[in-house]
N, C-alpha and C positions, 0 to 999 in steps of 0.2 A: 865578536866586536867588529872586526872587518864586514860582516853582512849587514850588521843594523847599520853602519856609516854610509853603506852604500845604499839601504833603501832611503837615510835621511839625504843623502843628495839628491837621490831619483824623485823624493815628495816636494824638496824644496825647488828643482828642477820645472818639475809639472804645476806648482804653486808660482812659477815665474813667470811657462806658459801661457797659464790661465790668466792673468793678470794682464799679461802682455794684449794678448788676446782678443778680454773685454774692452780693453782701453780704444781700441782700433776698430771694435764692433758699432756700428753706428745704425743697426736694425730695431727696428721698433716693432709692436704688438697690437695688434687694435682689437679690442674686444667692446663687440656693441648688442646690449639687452636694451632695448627701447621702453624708457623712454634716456636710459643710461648710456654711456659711452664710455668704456675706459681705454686709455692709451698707457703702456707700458715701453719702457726700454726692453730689448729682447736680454740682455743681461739680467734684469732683476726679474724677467720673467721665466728663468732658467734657473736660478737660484729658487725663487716663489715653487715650480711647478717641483723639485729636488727636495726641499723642504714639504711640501705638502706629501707627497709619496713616501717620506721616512716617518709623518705624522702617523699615518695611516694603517702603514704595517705597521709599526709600534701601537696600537689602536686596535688591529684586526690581532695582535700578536699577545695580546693581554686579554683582551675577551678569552682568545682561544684556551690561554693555561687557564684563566678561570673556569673554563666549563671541564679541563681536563683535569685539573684539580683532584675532585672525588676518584678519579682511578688513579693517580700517582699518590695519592694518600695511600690507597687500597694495595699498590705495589709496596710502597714504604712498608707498611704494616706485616707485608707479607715475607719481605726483606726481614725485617725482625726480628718474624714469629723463626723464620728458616735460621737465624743466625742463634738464637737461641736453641733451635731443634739441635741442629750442630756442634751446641756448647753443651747440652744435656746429653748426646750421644758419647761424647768425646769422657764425661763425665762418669757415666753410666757403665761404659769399661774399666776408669781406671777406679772407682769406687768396688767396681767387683773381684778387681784384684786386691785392692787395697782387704777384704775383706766384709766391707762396710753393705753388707748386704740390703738392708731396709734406705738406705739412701742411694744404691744402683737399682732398685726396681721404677724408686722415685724416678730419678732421671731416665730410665729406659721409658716410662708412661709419659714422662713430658719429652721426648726424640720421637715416640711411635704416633702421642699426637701432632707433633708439630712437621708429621712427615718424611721424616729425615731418616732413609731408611729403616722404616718401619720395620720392616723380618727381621733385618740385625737387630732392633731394639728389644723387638719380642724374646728372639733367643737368648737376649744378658737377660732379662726378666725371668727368664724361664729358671736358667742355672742359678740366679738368685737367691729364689722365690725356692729351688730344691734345694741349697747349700741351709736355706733356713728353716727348713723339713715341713715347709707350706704346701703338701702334698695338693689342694683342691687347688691355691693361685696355681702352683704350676702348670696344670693340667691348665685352665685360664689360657695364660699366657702360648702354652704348647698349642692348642686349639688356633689360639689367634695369629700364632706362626704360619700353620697349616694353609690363611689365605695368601701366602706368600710362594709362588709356585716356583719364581727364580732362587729362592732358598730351600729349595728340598733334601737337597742331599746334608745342607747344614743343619735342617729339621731333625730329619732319619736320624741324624748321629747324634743331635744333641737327647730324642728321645729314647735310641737305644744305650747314650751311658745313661739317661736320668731310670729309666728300668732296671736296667742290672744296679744300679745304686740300690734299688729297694728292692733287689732278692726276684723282678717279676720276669726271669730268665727267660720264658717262652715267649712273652710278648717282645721284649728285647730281640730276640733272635729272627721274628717276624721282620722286624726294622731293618735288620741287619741284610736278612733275605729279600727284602725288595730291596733294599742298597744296591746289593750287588748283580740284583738281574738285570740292572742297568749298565753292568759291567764295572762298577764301584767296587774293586777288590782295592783299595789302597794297606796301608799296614792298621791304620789307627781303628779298621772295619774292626780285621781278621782280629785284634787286640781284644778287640767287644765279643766279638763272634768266639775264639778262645774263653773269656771269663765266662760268656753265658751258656757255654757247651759244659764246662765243670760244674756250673751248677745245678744244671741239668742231670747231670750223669748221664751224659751223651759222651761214651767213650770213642766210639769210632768217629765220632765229628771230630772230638776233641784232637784227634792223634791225625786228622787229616790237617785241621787248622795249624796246628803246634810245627807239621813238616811243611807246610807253609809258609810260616813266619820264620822259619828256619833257611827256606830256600831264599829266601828275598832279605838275607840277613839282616832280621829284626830281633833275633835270640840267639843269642850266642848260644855253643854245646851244653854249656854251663848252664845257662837260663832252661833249656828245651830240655835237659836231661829229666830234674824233678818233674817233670810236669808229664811228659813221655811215663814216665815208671806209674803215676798216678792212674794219669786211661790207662795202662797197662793192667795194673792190679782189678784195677775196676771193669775192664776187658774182663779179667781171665774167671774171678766169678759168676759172669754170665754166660761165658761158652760152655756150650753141650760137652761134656767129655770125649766125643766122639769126633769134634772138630779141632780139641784141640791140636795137635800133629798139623793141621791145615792150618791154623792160625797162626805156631811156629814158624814155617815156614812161608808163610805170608810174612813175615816181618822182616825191616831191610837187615842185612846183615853187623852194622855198626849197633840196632836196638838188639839182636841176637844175645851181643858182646857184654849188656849191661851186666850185672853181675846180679841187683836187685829186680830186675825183670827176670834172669834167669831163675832168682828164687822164689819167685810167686807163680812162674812155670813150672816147677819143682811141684811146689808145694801143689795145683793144682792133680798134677801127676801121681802123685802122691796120693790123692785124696780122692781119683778114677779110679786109683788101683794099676793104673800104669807107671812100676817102679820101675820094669826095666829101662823104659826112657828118660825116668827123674837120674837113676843113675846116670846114664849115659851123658845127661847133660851139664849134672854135678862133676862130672870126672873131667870132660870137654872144657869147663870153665875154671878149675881150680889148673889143667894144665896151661891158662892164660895167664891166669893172675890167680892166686890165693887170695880165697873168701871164707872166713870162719863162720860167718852166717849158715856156708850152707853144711856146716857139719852136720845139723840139730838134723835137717833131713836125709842127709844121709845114713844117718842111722835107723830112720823109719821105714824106710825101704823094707820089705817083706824077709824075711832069712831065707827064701832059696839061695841065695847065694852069700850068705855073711863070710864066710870065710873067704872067697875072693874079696869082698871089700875090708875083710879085715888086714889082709896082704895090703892092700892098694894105701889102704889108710897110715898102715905100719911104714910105708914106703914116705910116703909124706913126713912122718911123723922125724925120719933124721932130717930135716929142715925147716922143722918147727915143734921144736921139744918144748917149747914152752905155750904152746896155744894151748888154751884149758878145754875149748870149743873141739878140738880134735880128741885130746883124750878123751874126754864125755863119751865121746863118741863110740873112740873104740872101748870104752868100757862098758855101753850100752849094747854092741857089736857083739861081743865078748859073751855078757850076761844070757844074750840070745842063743848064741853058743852053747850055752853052759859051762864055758870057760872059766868058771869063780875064781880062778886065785888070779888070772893076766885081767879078768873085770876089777877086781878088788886093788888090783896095784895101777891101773891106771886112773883108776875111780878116785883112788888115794893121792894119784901126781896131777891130777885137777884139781883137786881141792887143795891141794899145796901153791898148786901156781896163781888159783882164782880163784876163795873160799865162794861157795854161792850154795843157795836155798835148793836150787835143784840135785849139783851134787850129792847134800849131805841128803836128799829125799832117797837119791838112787843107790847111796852107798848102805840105806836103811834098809829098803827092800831087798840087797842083796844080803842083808846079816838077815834078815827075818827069813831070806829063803834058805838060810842056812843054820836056821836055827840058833843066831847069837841075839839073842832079844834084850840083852843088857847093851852090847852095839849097836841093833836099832834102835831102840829107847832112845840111845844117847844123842844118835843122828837125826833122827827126829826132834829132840828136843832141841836141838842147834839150832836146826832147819827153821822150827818157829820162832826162833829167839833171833834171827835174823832179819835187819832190816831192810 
């Protein structure tokens, strides 16, 4: 308020002046076109020439937007078409969340034409158009991503999950591998690079990725564990027999520790013919932690040595009198022996603790090798009468 009062003084100030001014002014104007003559006061000739000069530019200043016209229409429109690209973009995301998939592909084609970051628009289009198992639009859309060279790395990713979505794991992993030969190891890579390595049955990918995602804690113990045991299993039937020992000991010693890894070592062992290392490793691991899993192989072990693992076994067995997995065991132990009456009693305190199909199989074979065939009958017909 104070600044407008003081420019109205300083206008009515200079409107005093000027008044003042004129009145005092006694110059005159002589303008002579023959055969004319005008005479003006220099006052109205000062006012005349002020006024004609504001005609003019108001005059030169209307032509001018008329002829500018046609391009400030063509900004307006462009204005627009942009504000609308903006509102189709805006839309196009939350429509894809929302679910509403056939009306975000809509607004992603109305944001890609309308300019408005096009690659973004392309890639909601893409995830769309797969969410709604439009396998040829996607491809579409992924193609027309592709001319968008500052969205690559958002390309590569969104093509490598739309791949592993449909099982095409090799391709997928293609994507993955040029990701990263750009130095693109983030976690959401290795996540893709993980799913498309199991489906592969790329176990050694799979256990390098998995200790990866481990070291840059993206998987807890718990998350990495199953997945670890998986390549593992799937490792151990494709190693030579002859590398296995090297492959044991290629692994860190926490995967050593597992207990299901140690039994698909086992069991591998087992099935070279290399018992006296399946022992060695069953005996190693139940002195960590007791596993009745790996009873079933401990028994399969060859009988040079049964009777040291029947001692070993009988040592356990006062601190777990009720595991059915251990007696089996030594009654299987026993059998091999020729032990029939410490087979038949422990063969009989597992099937008391655990009734099961295998017992009453094993307790049959052991009456039939002794000639009680009303015994095996009977246990045989349990056996199949079990569910």
């Amino acid at each position: 308020m104070v600044r407008l009062l003081l420019w109205l003084l300083g206008l009515f100030a200079l409107a005093v002046g000027l008044v003042t001014g004129a009145r005092h002014n006694d110059g005159f104007v002589l303008i002579q076109v023959a055969p004319w003559r005008i005479e003006l006061s220099l006052n109205l000739f000062i006012v005349t020439l002020l006024l004609g000069v504001a005609a003019l530019y108001t005059l030169f200043h209307f032509i001018d937007g008329l002829m500018r016209m046609p391009a400030r229409a063509a900004r307006y429109r462009a204005r627009q078409k942009r504000r609308r690209a903006v509102a189709a973009l805006r839309d196009a995301a939350r429509l894809y969340f929302e679910g509403r998939y056939g009306h975000a592909q809509r607004s992603a084609r109305e944001a890609a034409d309308g300019g408005e970051s096009p690659g973004l628009a392309t890639l909601i289009g893409a995830r769309a158009a797969h969410a709604m198992r439009e396998t040829a639009r996607t491809d579409e859309w992924l193609h027309e991503a592709s001319r968008h060279e500052e969205l690559r790395v958002a390309r590569l990713m969104t093509e490598a999950d739309i791949l592993s979505d449909r099982r095409e794991y090799a391709e997928a992993l293609e994507r993955i591998d040029t990701l990263q030969s750009g130095g693109q190891r983030h976690v959401a890579a290795l996540r893709l690079a993980m799913r498309a390595r199991r489906g592969l049955g790329d176990w050694a990918g799979l256990l390098r990725v998995v200790r990866l995602l481990q070291k840059h804690r993206a998987l807890t113990p718990e998350q990495a564990a199953p997945v670890r045991r998986q390549a593992h299993l799937g490792a151990l039937h494709d190693v030579d027999p002859g590398a296995l020992e090297a492959y044991w000991k290629a692994l860190p010693a926490a995967e050593r520790e597992d207990a299901q890894v140690v039994r698909a070592m086992c069991d591998a062992l087992v099935h070279a013919g290399q018992h006296a290392q399946a022992r060695k490793l069953i005996e190693a691991q139940i002195e960590r932690a007791w596993e009745p899993s790996l009873m079933p192989l401990y028994a399969q072990c060859d009988g040079s040595d049964a009777l040291a693992r029947i001692a070993r076994a009988e040592a356990w067995l006062r601190d777990h009198q009720d595991d059915a997995e251990l007696l089996l065991a030594l009654g299987r132990l026993c059998r091999v022996q020729q032990l029939w009456g410490k087979a038949q009693s422990y063969l009989e305190a597992a099937l008391a603790v655990q009734p099961s199909r295998v017992v009453h199989v094993e307790l049959a074979l052991l009456a039939e090798h002794l000639q009680r065939s009303d015994e095996a009958q009977a246990h045989f017909r349990a056996a199949a009468l079990m569910k």
